[in-house]
C-alpha positions in Angstrom: -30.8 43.6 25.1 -27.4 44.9 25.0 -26.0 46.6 22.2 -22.6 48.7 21.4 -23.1 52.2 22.1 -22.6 52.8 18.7 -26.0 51.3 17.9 -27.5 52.8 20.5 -27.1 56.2 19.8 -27.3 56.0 16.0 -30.9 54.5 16.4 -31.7 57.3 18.9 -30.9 59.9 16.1 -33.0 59.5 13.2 -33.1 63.0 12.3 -29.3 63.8 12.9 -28.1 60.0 11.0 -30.5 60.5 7.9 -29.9 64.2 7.3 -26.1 64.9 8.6 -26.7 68.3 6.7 -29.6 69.2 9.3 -27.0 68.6 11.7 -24.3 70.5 10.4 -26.7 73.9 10.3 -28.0 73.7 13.4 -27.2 76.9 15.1 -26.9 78.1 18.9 -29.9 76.9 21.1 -31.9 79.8 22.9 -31.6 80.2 26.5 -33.7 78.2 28.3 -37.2 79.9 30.3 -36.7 79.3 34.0 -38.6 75.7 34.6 -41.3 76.3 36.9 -43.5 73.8 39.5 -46.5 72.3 37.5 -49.3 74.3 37.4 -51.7 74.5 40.7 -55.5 73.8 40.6 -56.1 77.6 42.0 -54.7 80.1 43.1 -54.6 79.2 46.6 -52.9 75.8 46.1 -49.7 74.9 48.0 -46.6 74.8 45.8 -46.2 70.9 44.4 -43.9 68.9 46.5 -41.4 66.8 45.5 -42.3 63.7 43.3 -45.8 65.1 42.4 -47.9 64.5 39.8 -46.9 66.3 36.7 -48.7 68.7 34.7 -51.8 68.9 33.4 -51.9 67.8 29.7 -49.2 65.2 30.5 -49.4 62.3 28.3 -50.9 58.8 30.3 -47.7 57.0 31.9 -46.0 54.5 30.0 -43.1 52.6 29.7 -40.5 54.7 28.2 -37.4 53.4 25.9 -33.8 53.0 28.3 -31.5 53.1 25.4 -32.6 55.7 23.1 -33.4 59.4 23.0 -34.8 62.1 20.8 -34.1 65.0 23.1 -31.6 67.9 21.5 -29.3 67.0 23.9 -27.9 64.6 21.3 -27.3 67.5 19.1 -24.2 67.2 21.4 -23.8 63.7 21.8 -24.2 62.6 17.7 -20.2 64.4 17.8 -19.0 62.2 20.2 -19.0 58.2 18.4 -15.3 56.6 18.6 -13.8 56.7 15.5 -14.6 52.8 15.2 -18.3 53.5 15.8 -17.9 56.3 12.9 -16.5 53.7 10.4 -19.7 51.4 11.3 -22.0 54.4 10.4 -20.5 56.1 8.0 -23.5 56.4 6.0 -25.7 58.6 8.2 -22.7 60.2 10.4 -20.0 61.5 7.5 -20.8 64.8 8.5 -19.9 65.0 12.3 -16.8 63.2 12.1 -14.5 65.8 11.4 -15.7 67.6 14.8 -16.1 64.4 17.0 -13.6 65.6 19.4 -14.8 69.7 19.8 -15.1 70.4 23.4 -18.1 71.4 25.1 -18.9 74.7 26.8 -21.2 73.0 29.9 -22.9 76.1 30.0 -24.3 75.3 26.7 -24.8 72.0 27.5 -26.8 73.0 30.7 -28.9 75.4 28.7 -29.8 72.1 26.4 -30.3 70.1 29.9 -33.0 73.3 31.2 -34.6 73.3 27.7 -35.5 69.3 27.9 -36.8 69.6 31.6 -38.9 73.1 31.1 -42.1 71.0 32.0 -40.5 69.6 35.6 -40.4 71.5 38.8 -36.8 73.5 39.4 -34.0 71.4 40.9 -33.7 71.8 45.0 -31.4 74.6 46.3 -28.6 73.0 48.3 -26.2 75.2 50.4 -22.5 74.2 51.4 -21.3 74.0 54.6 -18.0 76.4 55.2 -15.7 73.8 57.1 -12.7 75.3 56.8 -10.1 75.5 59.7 -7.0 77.9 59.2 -4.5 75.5 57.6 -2.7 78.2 55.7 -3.3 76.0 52.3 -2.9 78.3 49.1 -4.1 75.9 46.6 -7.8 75.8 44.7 -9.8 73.1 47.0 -10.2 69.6 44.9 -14.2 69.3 44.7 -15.4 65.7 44.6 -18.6 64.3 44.1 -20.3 61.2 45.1 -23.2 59.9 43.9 -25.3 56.5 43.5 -27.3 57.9 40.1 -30.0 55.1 40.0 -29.1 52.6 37.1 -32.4 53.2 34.4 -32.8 49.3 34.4 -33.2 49.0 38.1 -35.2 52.4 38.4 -37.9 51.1 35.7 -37.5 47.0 36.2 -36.5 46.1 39.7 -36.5 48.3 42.0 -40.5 49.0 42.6 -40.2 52.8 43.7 -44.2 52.7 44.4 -44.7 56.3 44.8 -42.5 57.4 42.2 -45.0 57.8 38.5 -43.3 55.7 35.8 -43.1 59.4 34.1 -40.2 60.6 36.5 -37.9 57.9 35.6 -38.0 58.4 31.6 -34.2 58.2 30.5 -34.8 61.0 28.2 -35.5 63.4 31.2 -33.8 61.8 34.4 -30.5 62.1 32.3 -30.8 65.4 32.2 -31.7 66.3 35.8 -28.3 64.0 36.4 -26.3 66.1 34.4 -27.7 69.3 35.8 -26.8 68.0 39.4 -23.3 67.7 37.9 -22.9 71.0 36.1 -24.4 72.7 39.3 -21.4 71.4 41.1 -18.6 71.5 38.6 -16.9 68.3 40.6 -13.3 68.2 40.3 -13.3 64.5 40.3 -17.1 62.8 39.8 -17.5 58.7 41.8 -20.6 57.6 40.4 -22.7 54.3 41.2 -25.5 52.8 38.5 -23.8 53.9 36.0 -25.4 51.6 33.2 -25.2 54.6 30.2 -22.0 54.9 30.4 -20.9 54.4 26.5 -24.0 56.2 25.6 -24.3 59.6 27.9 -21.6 60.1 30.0 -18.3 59.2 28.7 -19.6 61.3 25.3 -20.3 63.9 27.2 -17.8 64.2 30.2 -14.7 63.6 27.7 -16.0 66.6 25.9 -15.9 68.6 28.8 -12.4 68.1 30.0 -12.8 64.9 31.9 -10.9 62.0 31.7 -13.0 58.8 32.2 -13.3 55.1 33.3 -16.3 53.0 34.0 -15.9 49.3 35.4 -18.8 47.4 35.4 -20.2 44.3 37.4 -19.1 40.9 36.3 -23.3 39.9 36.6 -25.0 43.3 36.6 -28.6 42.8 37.5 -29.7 45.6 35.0 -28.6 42.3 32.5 -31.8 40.9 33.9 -34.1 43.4 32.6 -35.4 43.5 29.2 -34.4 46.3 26.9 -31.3 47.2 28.7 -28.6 49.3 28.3 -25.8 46.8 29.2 -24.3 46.2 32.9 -24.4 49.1 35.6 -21.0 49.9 37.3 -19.0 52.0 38.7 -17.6 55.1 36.7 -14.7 57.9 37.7 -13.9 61.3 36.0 -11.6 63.5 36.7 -10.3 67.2 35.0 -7.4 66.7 32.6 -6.5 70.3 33.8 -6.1 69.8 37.3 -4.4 66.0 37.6 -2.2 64.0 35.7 -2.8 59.9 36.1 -0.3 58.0 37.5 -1.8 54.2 37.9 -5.2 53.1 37.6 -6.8 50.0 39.3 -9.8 47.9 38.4 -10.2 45.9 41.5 -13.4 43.1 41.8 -13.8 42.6 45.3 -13.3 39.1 47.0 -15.4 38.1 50.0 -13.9 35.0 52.0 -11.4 34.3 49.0 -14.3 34.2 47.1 -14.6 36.7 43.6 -18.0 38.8 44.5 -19.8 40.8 41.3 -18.9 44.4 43.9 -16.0 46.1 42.3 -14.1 49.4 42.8 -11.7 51.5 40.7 -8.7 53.4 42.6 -6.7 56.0 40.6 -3.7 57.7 41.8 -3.2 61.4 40.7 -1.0 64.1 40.6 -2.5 67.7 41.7 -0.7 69.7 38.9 -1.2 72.8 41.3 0.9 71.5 44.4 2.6 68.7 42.6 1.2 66.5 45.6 -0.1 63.1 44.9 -3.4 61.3 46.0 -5.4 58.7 45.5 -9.4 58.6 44.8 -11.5 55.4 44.5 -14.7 54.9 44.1 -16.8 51.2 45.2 -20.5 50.0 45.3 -20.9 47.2 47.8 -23.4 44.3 48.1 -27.0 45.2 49.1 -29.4 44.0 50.9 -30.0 43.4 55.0 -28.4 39.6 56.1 -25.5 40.6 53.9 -23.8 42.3 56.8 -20.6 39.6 57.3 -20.2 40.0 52.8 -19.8 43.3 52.8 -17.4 43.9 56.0 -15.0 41.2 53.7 -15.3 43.2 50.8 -14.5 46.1 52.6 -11.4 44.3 54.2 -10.5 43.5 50.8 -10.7 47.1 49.6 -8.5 48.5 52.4 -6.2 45.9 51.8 -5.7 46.8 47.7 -6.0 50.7 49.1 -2.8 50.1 51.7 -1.1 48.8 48.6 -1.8 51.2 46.8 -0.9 54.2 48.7 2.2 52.8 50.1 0.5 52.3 53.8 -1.0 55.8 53.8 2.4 57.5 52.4 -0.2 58.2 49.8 -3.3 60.4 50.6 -6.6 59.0 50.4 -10.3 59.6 49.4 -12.8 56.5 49.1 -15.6 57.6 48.0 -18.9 54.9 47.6 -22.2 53.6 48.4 -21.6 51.2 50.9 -24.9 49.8 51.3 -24.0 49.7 55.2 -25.1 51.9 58.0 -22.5 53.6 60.2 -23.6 50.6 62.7 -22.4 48.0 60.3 -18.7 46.1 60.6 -17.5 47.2 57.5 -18.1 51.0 58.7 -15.8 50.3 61.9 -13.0 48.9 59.7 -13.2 52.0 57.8 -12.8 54.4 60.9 -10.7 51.9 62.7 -8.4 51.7 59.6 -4.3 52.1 59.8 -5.3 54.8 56.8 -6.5 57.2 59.6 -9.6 57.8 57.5 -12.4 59.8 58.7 -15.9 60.1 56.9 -16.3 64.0 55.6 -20.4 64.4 56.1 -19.7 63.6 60.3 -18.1 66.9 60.2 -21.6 68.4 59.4 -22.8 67.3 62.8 -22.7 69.6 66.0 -20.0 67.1 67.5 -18.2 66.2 64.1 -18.8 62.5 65.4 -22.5 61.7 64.0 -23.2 60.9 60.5 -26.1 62.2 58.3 -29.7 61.2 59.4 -30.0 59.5 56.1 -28.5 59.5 52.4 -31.4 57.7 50.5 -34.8 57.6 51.4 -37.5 55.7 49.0 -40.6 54.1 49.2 -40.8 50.1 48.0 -43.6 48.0 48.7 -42.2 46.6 51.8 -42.3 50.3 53.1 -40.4 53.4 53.4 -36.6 53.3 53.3 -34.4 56.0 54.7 -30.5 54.9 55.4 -27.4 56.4 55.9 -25.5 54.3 53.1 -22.9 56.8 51.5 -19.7 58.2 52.2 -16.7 60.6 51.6 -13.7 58.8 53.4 -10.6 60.8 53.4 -7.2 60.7 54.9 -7.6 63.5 57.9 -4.0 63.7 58.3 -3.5 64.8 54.8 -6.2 66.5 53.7 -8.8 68.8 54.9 -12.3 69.3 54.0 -12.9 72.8 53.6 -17.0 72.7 53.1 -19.3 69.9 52.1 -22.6 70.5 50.9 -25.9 70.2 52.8 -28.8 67.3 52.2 -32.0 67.8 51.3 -34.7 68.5 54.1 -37.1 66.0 54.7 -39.8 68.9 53.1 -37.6 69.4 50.0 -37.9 65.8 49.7 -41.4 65.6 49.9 -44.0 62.8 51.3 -43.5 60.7 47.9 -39.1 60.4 48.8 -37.4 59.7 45.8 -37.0 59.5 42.9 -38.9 62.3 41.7 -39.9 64.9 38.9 -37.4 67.1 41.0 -34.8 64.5 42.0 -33.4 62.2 39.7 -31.6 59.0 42.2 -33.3 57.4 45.1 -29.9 58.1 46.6 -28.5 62.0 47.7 -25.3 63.6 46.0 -22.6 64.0 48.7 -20.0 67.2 47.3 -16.6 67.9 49.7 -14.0 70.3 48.8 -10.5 69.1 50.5 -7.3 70.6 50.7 -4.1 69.3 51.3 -2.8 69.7 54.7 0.8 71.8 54.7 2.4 70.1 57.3 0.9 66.8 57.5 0.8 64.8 60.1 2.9 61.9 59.3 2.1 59.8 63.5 -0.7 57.5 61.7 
């Protein structure tokens, strides 16, 4: 069940706790070879799609470990214990505490990612979308990322992805297919869902690479439910130390009917250190499931409501990013765009008319059938902010007939990427 990270990752580095002076001499990793598709049966077989089987000479499927790992990518993360984990350990980790807080060069880190995933078929090429109107903005865009990354629990003990071979979802992999989404992207700011490694991958790593970072997690997380868990799932926010400077920071657990719900949300004010403009970014995760239509318009109520507070009725400018487990047909998507806010979802700008969202934003297979929704979404202030591009979905062949997740896709849900800017002469009619 659920241990401190500290336990977690010591027991998933045998090598680098017992023999700190292995550690200490390991040199510079060699660039990765370009990963490749898994081999065909003959020459004139079609190139694998997406969620194949994997290679010949793979071992038979089992059940992997969620908590532990003995990939090299914890060369990196064996640095990056709290100093109160250090004192717990002290026996097998006296040797990387003096450089527990050395930054990371992602590029090195991505090269580690590559290495760990040579066997799996190349990650999908994704374009962005050029948006941009003539706004006369002078600033670097603000790149934000949204993303419902599939909590390892769910993936392996609840959430019965029937086409998807137990092999895809092994944590030692899958977290590195997340993390190369992320250093493909280089996000600004990162809004992630699932999040149920927080203490033991992402923080490590994302405060090493210049992020500053805050996880909330679900009062009754169902990955609690699963044996051999890694502790709740929640929701997580990074953002660049370089670029913004916090100014508040919210934990917010949703209420539904005056009733405490286990959905919850973290809103963060920042200041662009470019501009000198403010804004505020929050990420939420509402309740699932069809018949829970009524719950989640509440919630959502309840989030605009701590969101008008926060940003001083919209003084402040806004992005909510989230899966809202709702389709643009739901309640809670009509308060959104009905809001006094004047928020608009960024991925309708992708459509011909501006006005139609994506076709879908997950798309799995379960045993009552296929699944393909449009539950994610970039909300933004439009009279603030602009989005300059936003990057394209997968195709429905890039997916493949299996959907996801997959050897080449780690979430059964799509990354959503937007750059904004700030609008010069905002419009201040709401």
């Amino acid at each position: 069940m659920y241990q401190s990270s500290a336990r977690c990752l010591c027991s998933a580095l045998p090598a680098l706790c017992c023999a700190p002076a292995a550690a200490a001499s390991a040199s510079r990793l060699p660039l990765p070879r370009p990963r490749c598709q898994p081999p065909s049966p003959g020459p004139a077989a079609p190139r694998a799609a997406a969620g194949g089987p994997p290679a010949p000479g793979t071992p038979p499927r089992t059940v992997c470990s969620m908590g532990n790992s003995t990939s090299r990518l914890y060369s990196v993360l064996a640095k990056t214990l709290s100093s109160g984990a250090v004192s717990q350990h002290q026996d097998c980790l006296e040797q990387l505490d003096s450089a527990q807080l050395d930054p990371i060069d992602p590029k090195d880190l991505l090269e580690e990612c590559q290495i760990v995933l040579q066997k799996r078929p190349p990650r999908f090429q994704r374009n962005f979308v050029n948006l941009k109107k003539n706004t006369g903005s002078n600033h670097r865009p603000i790149r934000v990322m949204q993303w419902n990354i599939l909590a390892q629990a769910l993936g392996e003990g609840k959430d019965n992805f029937v086409q998807c071979p137990m092999e895809a979802l092994k944590w030692e992999e899958r977290k590195c297919l997340i993390l190369e989404e992320i250093l493909a992207y280089k996000p600004d700011i990162l809004c992630l869902q699932e999040v149920d490694h927080y203490f033991d991958t992402f923080e490590p790593l994302l405060s090493r690479l210049g992020y500053q970072c805050t996880f909330f997690p679900k009062p009754w997380s169902p990955c609690l439910d699963v044996e051999h868990n890694n502790g709740p799932d929640g929701c997580a926010m990074f953002f660049l130390k370089e670029r913004f400077e916090l100014v508040s920071s919210a934990n917010i657990r949703l209420t539904a009917m005056k009733l405490k719900t286990n959905q919850v949300a973290i809103a963060q004010t920042l200041k662009c250190h470019e501009t000198g403009r403010l804004f505020c970014i929050a990420v939420t995760h509402l309740k699932a499931r069809t018949g829970w239509e009524r719950f989640r318009s509440a919630q959502g109520c309840d989030l605009l409501q701590n969101l008008k507070n926060i940003t001083q009725g919209a003084k402040i400018p806004l992005i909510v990013c989230g899966d809202f487990n709702a389709e643009p047909t739901e309640e809670v998507y009509r308060e959104f765009s009905n809001s006094s806010l004047n928020l608009n979802s960024a991925y309708k700008l992708l459509s011909p008319d501006g006005q139609t969202e994506p076709p879908y934003t997950t798309w799995k297979i379960r045993p009552s059938g296929e699944c393909r929704h449009t539950l994610d979404y970039i909300w933004y202030s439009q009279h603030a902010l602009n989005v300059n591009s936003a990057l394209g979905l997968l195709t429905e062949e890039q997916i493949g007939p299996n959907r996801l997740p997959s050897f080449n896709y780690p979430s059964d849900h799509l990354s959503l990427v937007c750059d904004f800017s700030f609008n010069q002469d905002p419009d201040r009619l709401l």
